[in-house]
C-alpha positions in Angstrom: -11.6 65.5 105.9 -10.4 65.3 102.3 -12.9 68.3 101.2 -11.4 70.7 103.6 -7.6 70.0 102.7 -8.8 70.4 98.6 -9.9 73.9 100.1 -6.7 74.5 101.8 -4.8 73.5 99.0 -6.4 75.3 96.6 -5.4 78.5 98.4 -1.9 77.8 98.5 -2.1 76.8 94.7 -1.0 80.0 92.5 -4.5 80.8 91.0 -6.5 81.4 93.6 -6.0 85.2 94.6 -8.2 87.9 93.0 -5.9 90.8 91.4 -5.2 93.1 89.1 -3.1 94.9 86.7 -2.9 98.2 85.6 -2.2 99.2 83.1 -3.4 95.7 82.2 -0.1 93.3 81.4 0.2 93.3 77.2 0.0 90.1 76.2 -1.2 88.6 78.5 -4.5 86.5 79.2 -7.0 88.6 81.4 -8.3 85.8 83.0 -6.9 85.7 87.3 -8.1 82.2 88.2 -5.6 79.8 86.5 -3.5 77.2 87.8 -0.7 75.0 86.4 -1.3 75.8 82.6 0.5 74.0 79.3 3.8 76.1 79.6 4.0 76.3 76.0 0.4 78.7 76.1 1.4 81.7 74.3 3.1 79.8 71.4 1.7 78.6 67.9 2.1 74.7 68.1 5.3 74.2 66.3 7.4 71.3 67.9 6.7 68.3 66.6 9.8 65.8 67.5 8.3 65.0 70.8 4.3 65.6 71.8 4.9 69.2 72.5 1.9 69.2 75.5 4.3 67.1 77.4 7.3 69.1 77.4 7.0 71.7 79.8 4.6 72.8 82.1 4.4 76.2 84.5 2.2 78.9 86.3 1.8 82.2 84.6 4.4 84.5 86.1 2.2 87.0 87.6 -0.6 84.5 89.1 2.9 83.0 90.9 4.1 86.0 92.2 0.5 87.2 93.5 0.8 83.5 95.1 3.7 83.7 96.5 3.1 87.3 97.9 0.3 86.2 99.9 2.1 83.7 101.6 4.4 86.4 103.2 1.3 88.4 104.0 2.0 88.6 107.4 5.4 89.2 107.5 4.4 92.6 105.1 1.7 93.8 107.7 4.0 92.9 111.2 7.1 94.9 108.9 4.4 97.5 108.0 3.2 97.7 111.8 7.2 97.6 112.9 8.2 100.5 110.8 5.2 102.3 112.9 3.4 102.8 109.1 -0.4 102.5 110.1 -2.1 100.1 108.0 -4.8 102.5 105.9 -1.8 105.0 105.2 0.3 102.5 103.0 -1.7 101.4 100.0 0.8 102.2 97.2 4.6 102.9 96.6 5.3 98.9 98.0 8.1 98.2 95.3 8.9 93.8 95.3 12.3 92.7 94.5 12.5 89.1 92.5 15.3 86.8 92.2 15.4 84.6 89.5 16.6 80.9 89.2 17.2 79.1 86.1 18.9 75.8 86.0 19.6 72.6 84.3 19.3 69.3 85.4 21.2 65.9 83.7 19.7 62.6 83.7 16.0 62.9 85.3 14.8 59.3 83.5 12.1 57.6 84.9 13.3 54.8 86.2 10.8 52.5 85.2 7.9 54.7 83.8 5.9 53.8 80.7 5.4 57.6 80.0 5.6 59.7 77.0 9.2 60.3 75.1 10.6 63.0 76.4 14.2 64.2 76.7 16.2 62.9 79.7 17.1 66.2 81.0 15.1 69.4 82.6 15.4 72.8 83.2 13.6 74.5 86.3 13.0 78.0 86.4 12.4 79.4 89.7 11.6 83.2 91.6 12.1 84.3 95.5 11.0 87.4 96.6 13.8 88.6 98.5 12.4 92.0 100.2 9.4 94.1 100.2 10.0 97.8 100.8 7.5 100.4 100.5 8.2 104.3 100.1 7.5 106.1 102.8 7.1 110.4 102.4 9.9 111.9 104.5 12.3 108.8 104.9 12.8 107.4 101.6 12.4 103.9 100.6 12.0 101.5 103.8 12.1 97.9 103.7 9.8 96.1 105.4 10.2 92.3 104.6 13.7 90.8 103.7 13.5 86.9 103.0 15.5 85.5 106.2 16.5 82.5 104.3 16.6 83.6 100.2 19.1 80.3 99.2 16.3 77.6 101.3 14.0 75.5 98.9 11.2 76.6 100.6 11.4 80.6 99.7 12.3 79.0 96.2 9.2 79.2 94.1 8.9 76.7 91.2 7.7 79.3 88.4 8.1 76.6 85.1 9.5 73.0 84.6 10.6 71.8 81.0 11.6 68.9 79.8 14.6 70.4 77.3 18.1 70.1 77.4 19.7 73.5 78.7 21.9 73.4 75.6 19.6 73.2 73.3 19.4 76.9 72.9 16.5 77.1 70.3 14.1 75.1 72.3 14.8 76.6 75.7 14.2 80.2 74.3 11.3 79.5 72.6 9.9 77.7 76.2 10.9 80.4 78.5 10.1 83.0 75.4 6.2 83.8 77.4 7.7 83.8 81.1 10.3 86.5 79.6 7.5 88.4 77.7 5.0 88.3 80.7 8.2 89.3 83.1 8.8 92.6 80.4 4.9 93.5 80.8 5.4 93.3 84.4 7.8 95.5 84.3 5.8 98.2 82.6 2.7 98.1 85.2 1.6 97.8 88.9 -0.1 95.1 90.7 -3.0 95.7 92.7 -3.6 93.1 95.0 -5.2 93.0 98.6 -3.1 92.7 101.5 -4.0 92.9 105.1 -7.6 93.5 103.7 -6.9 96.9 102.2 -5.8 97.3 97.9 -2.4 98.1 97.8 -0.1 98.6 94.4 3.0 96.9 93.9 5.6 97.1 91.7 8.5 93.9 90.4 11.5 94.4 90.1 13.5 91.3 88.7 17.2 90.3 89.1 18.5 87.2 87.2 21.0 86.2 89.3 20.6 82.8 90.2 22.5 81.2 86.8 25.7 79.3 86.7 28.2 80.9 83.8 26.8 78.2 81.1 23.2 79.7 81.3 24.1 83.3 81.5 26.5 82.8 78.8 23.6 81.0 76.6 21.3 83.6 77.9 23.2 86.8 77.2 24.1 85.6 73.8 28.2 85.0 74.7 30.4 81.9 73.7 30.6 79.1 75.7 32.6 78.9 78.5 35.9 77.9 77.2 36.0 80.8 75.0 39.2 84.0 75.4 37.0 86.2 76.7 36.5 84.6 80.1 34.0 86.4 82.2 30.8 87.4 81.9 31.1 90.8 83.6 34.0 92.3 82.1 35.6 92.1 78.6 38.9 90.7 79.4 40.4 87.9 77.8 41.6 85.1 79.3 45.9 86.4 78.7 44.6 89.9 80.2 43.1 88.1 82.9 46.5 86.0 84.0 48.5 89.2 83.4 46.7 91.2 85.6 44.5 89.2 88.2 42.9 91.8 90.5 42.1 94.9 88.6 38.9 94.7 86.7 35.7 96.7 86.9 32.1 95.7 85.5 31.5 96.8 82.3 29.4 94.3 81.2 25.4 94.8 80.4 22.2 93.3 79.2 21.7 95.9 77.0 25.4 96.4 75.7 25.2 93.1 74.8 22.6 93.9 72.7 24.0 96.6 71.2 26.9 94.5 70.6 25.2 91.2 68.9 23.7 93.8 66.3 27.0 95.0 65.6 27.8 91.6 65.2 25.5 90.8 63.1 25.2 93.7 60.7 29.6 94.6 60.9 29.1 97.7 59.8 32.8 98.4 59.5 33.1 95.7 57.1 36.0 93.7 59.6 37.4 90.6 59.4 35.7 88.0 61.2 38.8 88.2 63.8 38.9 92.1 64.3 34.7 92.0 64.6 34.7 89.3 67.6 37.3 91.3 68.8 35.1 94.4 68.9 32.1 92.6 70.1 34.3 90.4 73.4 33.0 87.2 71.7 29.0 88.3 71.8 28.0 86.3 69.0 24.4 85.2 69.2 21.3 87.6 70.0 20.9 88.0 74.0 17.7 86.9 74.9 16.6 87.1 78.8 18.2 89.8 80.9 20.5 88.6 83.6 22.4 90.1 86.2 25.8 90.6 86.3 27.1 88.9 89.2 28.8 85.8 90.6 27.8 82.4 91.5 28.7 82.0 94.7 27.9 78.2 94.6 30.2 77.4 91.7 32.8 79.9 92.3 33.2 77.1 95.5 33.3 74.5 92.7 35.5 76.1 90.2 37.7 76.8 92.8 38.5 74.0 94.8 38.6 72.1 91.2 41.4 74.4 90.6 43.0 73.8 94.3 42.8 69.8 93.6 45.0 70.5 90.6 47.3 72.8 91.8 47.8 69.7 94.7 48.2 67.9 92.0 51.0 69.8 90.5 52.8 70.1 93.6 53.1 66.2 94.5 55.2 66.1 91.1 56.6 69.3 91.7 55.5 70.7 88.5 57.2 73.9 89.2 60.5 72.4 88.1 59.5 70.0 85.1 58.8 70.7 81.7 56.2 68.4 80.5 55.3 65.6 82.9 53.7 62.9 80.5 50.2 61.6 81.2 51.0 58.8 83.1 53.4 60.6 85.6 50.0 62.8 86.4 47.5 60.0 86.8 50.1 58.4 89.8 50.0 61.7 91.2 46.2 62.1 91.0 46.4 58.6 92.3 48.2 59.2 95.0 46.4 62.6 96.0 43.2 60.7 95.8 44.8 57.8 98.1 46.3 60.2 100.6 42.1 62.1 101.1 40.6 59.2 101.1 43.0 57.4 103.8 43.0 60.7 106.1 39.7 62.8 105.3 37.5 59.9 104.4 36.9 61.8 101.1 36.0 59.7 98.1 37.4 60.4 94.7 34.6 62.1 92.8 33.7 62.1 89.1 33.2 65.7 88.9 33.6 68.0 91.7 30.8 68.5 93.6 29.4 71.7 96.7 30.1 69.1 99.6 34.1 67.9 98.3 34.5 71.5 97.4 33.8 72.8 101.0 35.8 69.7 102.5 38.7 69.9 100.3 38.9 73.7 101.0 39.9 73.6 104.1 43.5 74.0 106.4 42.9 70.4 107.1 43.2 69.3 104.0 46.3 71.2 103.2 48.2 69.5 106.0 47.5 66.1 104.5 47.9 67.1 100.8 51.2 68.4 102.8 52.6 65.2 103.5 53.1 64.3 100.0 54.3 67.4 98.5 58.4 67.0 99.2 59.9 70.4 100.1 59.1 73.0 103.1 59.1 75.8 101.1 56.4 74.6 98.9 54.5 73.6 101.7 54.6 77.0 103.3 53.3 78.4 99.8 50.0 76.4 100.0 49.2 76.7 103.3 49.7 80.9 102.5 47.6 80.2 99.5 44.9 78.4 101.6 44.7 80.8 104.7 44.1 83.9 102.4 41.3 81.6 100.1 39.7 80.6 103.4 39.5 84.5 104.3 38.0 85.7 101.2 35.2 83.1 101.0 33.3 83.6 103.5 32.8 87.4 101.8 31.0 85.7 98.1 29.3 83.1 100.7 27.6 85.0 103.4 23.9 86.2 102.9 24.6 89.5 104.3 28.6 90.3 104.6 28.8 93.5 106.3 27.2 91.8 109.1 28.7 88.1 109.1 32.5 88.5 108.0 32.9 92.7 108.1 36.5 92.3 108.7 37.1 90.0 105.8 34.9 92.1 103.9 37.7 95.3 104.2 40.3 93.0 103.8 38.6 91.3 101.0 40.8 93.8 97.9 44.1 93.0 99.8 43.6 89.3 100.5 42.9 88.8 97.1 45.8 91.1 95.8 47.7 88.9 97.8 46.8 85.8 96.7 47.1 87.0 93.0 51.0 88.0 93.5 51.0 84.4 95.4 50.0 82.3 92.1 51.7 84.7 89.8 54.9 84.4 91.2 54.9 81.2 93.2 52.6 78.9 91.1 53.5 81.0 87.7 53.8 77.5 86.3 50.0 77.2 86.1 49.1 80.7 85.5 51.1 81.3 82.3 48.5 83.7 79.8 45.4 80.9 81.1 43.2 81.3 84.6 39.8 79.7 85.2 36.9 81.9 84.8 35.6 81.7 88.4 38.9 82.3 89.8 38.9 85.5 87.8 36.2 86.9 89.1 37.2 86.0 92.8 39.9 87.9 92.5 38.5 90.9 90.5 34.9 91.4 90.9 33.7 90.5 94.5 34.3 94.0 96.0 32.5 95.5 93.4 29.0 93.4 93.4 29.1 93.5 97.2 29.3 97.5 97.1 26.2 97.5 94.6 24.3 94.6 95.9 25.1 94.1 99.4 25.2 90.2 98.7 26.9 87.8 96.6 25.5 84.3 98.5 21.8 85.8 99.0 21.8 86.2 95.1 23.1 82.4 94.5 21.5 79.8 92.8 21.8 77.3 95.7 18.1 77.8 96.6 16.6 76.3 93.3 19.6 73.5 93.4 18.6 72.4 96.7 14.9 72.3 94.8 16.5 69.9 92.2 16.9 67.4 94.8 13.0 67.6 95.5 12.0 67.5 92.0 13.9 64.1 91.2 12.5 62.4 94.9 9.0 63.3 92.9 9.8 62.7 89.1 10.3 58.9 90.7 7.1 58.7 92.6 5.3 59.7 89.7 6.5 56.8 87.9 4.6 55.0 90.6 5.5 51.8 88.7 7.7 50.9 92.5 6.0 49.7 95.8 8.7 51.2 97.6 7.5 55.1 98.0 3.6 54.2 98.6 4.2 54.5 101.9 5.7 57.6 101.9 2.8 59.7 101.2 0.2 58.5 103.5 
């Protein structure tokens, strides 16, 4: 009966759990029982282009996290009861590790809705927990829930939808300007919450990781993507970076970048505008949400294989030995490299690359049949080399847990890669003359690194809240509800 599902529901809805802070969370409203609120609350009304209460709406951060908490209550108390931790001795110490989603979305239009004006695009900002560990007196830190599946939709928690273009950086900070400022309270205070029917204390602990380069580069106050200094974790530039592919380290931080912008701004050495942005590695606008430094697995795959299709490209017209091909002699061979994977791997040409032609394309398969057009054996040979040691080194920024899924990759990951650097830079020098892509940067000279500090490069991806995307559009058009056609799919 409908009464008892409203019941059911209402439990599941972020809102309904009793809890508390302390100290109590700086500005933020004391009240616990509130659902989906106006996601601008916490802003003076200001935006007037488009209604502002339709742009964006969201839960308050903590209400969310106490919600989604609950749901793995059980999987807390059978890891408490697995680690042999009786129930009454573990009430505080539980410390709750968050990774956060943040992307944007193109063309959401209603197909046929009579709504209000709002812009065509959205951005959805999203949290998993990804494991609960609790400190324990003589062992340490222990953890007792880790999210099997951190990149699924469902452990993907929808924190705040807004109806703002992801480039539009002025609106988007002043949107997720409350979720940021309730995450920073968080930060400073525990949550106590019953679990299991006892209080217990938690702290958050939040890693942005879940951004493709564009956001964290609009986020952390950098220029765009296109700009010399290529990556988001170190300060090379994008000559450095061609020069020397493999040897980089992390230098890059939230709170250097900080540092930086205010150097930036104030150039107290009175430089040129050259010598400053050289001093600041192109930080040029004021960082404004915290991210974490690391890779995206799910466009690394992109970037990559984007980069593969070219070099395929190249070697149809046997680049290597031309000086400038003019533009029509590269459309026939995009032509005909299109012709050739459609005819033998039933792969359409695509507009922009997208996850599924990336992990198609990227495979020996497709080699041999981008083989068949490329005219010499030796070339050959060099692709299917360059292929074999790709093919070893992604599964290391893919798997959710690499020590365990690929450990032999994983030691060879630093000497595949070396490899496959010496391979473009002597082999394919044509392409890599002072420019490389930013993703394939990073393959080559940051994966070790992240996977010694985090573990995990592909548990920390953003796939989780893109496979969410999918959802969000199947429901955008249902709440048009102008069309027949989905009536039946709710009943």
């Amino acid at each position: 009966p409908l009464h008892t599902l409203r019941a059911a529901e209402k439990e599941l809805l972020p809102g309904f759990h009793q809890f508390e802070w302390q100290p109590a969370l700086k500005n933020v409203s004391t009240s616990c029982n509130v659902g989906i609120i106006n996601g601008l609350s916490g802003w003076a009304s200001s935006v007037d282009d488009s209604p502002a209460d339709t742009i964006t709406r969201r839960f308050r951060y903590d209400v969310a996290l106490v919600s989604a908490l609950k749901d793995v209550e059980e999987d807390i108390m059978e890891g408490l009861r697995e680690s042999g931790m009786e129930d009454s001795a573990c009430t505080s110490g539980f410390s709750v590790m968050i990774k956060e989603c943040c992307d944007g979305m193109g063309d959401v239009s209603e197909k046929h809705g009579g709504g209000p004006v709002v812009p065509e695009k959205a951005v959805r900002f999203s949290f998993t927990i990804m494991s609960v560990s609790v400190l324990v007196e003589d062992e340490g830190e222990v953890t007792i829930f880790t999210e099997p599946k951190p990149n699924s939709e469902l452990s993907c928690k929808p924190l705040c939808l807004m109806f703002v273009d992801e480039s539009d950086h002025e609106t988007l900070t002043a949107v997720l300007g409350p979720v940021i400022a309730e995450r920073n309270a968080m930060k400073e205070s525990r949550l106590i919450l019953s679990m299991g029917g006892l209080l217990r204390s938690f702290r958050f602990h939040f890693r942005g990781t879940g951004y493709d380069e564009k956001m964290v580069r609009e986020m952390e106050g950098l220029e765009a993507s296109g700009s010399t200094y290529i990556c988001t974790l170190c300060d090379s530039s994008r000559a450095e970076a061609s020069q020397n592919m493999v040897l980089h380290a992390i230098t890059r931080s939230h709170d250097e970048n900080l540092e930086r912008y205010e150097i930036w701004r104030s150039n107290p050495f009175s430089e040129s505008a050259d010598e400053l942005r050289d001093r600041v590695k192109g930080v040029s606008a004021k960082p404004f949400m915290e991210t974490q430094p690391t890779l995206d697995a799910l466009h690394c795959d992109i970037g990559n294989a984007t980069e593969f299709y070219k070099i395929f490209q190249d070697e149809i017209g046997e680049v290597f030995k031309k000086v400038n091909p003019s533009r029509e002699e590269r459309r026939s061979w995009r032509a005909a490299l299109d012709k050739q994977l459609r005819k033998k791997m039933k792969l359409k040409p695509v507009m922009r690359m997208n996850g599924n032609y990336a992990r198609r394309l990227m495979t020996l398969e497709a080699v041999e049949v981008v083989c068949e057009l490329v005219p010499t054996e030796e070339r050959r040979e060099a692709l299917r080399e360059l292929m074999r040691l790709y093919l070893q080194m992604k599964p290391v920024w893919r798997a959710t847990c690499p020590a365990k899924e690929c450990p032999d990759q994983l030691c060879r990951y630093s000497f595949n890669s070396q490899r496959f650097a010496d391979l473009l830079s002597s082999t394919f020098k044509y392409r890599y003359n002072g420019k490389i892509t930013n993703y394939l940067h990073k393959t080559l000279a940051h994966v070790p690194e992240i996977i010694e500090r985090d573990g995990s490069i592909g548990a920390w991806a953003s796939e989780g809240n893109e496979s969410a995307n999918k959802l969000f559009r199947r429901f955008r058009k249902m709440n048009a509800r102008q069309s027949k056609a989905f009536e039946l799919e709710d009943v």
